[in-house]
C-alpha positions in Angstrom: 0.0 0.0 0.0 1.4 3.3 -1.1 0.3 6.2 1.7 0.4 9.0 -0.9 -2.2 7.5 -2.7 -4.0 6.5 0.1 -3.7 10.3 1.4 -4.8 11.7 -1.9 -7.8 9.2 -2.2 -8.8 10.5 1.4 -8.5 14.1 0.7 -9.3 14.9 -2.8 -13.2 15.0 -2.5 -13.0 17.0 0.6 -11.0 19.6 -0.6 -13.3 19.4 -4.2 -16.3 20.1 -1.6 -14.4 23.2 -0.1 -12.7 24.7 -2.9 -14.4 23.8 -6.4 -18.2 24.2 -5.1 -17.6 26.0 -1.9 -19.8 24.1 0.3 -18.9 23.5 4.2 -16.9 20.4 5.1 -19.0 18.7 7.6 -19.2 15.1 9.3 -21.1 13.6 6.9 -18.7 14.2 4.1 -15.6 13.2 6.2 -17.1 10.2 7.2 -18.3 8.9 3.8 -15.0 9.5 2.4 -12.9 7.8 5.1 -15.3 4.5 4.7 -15.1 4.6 1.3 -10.9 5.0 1.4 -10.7 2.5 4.1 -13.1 0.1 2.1 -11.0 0.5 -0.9 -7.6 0.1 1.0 -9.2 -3.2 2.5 -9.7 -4.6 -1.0 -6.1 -3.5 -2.4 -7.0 -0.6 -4.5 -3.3 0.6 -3.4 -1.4 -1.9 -4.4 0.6 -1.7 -7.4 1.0 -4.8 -8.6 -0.7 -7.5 -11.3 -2.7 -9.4 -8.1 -5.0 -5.9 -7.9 -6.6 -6.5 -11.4 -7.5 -10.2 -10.5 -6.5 -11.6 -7.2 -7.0 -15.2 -8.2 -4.3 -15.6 -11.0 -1.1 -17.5 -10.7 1.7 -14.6 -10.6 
């Protein structure tokens, strides 16, 4: 797992919500994107290897 990406994933629709459109950050926001980073995370969306476009083939 690569943090960077992980960071960027995290952050990128909050500061979208704050900057681009100009609405409030608020709790339900933060919360919907940290489950939905830590949900992808879980399922190896980071990784950076063949095993993340199909988990069951032989490497």
């Amino acid at each position: 797992m690569f943090f960077d990406e992980v960071i960027d994933f995290l952050t990128a629709p909050l500061y979208f919500r704050l900057i681009v459109s100009g609405r409030p950050l608020g709790e339900r926001p933060a919360r919907t994107t940290g489950a939905a980073t830590a949900a992808a995370a879980e399922v190896g969306a980071f990784r950076r290897d063949d095993r993340q476009a199909d988990p069951g083939r032989p490497r």
